[in-house]
Structure formats: structure tokens, C-alpha cells
One Martini backbone bead per residue (centre of mass of N, CA, C, O) as a GRO file, in nm:
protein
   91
    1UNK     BB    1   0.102   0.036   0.015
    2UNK     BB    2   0.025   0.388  -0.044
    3UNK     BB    3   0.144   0.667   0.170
    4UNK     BB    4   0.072   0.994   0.273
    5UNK     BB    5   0.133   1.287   0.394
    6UNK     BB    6  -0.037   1.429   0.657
    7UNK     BB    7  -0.208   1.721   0.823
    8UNK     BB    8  -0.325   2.039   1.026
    9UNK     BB    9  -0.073   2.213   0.954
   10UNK     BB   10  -0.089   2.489   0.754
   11UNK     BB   11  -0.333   2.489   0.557
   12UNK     BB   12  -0.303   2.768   0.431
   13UNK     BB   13  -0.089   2.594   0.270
   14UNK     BB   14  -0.041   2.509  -0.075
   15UNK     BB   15   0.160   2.352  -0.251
   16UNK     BB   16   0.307   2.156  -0.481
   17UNK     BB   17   0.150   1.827  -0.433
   18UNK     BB   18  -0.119   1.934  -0.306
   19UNK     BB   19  -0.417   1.874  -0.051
   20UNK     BB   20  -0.711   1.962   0.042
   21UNK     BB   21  -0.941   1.930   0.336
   22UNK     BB   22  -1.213   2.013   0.471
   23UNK     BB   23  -1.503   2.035   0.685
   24UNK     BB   24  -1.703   2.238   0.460
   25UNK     BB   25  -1.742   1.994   0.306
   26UNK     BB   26  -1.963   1.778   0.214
   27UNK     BB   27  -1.767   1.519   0.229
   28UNK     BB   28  -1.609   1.510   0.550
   29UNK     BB   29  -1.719   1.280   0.666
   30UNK     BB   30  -1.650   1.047   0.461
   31UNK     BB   31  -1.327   1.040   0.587
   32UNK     BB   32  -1.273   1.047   0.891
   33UNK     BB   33  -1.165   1.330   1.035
   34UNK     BB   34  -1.138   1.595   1.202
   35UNK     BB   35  -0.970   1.813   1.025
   36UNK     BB   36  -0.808   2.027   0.862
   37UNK     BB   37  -0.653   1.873   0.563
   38UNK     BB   38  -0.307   1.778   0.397
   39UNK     BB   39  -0.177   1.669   0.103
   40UNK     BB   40   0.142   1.479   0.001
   41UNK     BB   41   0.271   1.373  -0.241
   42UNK     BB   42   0.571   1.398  -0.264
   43UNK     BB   43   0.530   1.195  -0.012
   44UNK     BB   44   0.607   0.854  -0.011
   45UNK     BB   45   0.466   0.540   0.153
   46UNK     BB   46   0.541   0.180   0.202
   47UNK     BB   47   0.342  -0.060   0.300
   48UNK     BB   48   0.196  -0.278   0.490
   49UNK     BB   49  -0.123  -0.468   0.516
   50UNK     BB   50  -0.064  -0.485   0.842
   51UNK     BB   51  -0.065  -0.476   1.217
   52UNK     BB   52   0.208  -0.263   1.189
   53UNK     BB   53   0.001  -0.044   1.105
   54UNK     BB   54  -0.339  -0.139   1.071
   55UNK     BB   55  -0.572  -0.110   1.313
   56UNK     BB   56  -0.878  -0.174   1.445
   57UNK     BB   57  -1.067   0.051   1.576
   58UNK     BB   58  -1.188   0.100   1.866
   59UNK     BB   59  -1.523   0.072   1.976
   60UNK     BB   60  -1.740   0.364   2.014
   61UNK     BB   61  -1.984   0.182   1.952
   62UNK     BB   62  -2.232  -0.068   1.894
   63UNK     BB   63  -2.245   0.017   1.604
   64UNK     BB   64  -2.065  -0.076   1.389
   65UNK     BB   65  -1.812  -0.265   1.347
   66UNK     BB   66  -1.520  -0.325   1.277
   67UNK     BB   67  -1.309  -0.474   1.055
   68UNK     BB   68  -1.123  -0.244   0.960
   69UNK     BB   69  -0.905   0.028   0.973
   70UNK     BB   70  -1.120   0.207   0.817
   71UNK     BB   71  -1.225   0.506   0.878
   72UNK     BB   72  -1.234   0.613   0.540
   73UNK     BB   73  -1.273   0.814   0.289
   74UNK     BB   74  -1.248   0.907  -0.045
   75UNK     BB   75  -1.398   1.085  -0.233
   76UNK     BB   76  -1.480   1.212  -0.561
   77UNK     BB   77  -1.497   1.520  -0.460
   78UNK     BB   78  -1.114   1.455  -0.489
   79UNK     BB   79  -1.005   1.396  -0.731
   80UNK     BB   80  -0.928   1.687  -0.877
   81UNK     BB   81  -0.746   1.733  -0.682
   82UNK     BB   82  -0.529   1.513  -0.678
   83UNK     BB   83  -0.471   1.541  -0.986
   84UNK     BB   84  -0.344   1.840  -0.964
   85UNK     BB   85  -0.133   1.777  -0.774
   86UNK     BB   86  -0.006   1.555  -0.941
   87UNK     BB   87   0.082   1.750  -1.179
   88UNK     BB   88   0.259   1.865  -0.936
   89UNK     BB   89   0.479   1.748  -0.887
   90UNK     BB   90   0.849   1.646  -0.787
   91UNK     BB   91   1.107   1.571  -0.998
   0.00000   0.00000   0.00000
């Protein structure tokens, strides 16, 4: 899997080869987020997807469980912002 660095701090600022999501935006509930947070292309890591880096988070409510250590999607309304951020990687 790869995944990249993401933030809460200086929001503000967003180099070539990031992508804002914001907490105002229509679909900010199914990131699984909880503030206004930047990702960065330019910046990743391989990963394996399994227990010693994702694990599944302690239930806090009663339904439903998580089977997955899944939070959050990426949702498609925010894929044109992923494809411009991608067109300006640093090389």
C-alpha cells in the first residue's frame, strides 16, 4: 500500500503537489477526518497492509463494528483536487 503524508498544521499553505480537504466541504464527514487536513503527493511511503502499521480501531459505539482499520474514504468529490495536486509533483 502507499500512503502519504497528510496534516492539520498550516492548512493555510498548500505547495505544488498537495490537496486540501476541508472539515466546510459537503463530503468531509466520510473522510473519517476530524480537521481541516493537507496531503502531500510529493512525499510517500510504502507500506504492508497489515497489523504492525493498521489496526483496527477500538469500537465506540455499539454498532456497527469494524472489521477493517478502515476510518474514512477518499470520496470521488475530491479526486479532481488528488489529479492537480498529482500534475505538480516535484521531479
Amino acid at each position: 500500500m502507499i500512503v502519504v503524508y497528510g496534516t492539520s498544521q498550516k492548512t493555510h499553505q498548500i505547495y505544488p503537489g498537495e490537496f486540501l480537504i476541508q472539515t466546510t466541504d459537503t463530503d468531509f464527514e466520510l473522510t473519517g477526518l476530524a480537521y481541516d487536513t493537507k496531503f502531500n503527493l510529493n512525499h510517500e511511503v510504502k507500506l504492508f497492509y497489515d497489523s504492525n502499521w493498521f489496526e483496527i480501531v477500538p469500537a465506540w459505539r455499539t454498532l456497527p463494528i469494524s472489521v477493517t482499520p478502515c476510518m474514512g474514504i477518499l470520496p470521488a468529490s475530491y479526486y479532481d483536487a488528488v489529479r492537480q495536486a498529482a500534475a505538480h509533483l516535484k521531479k
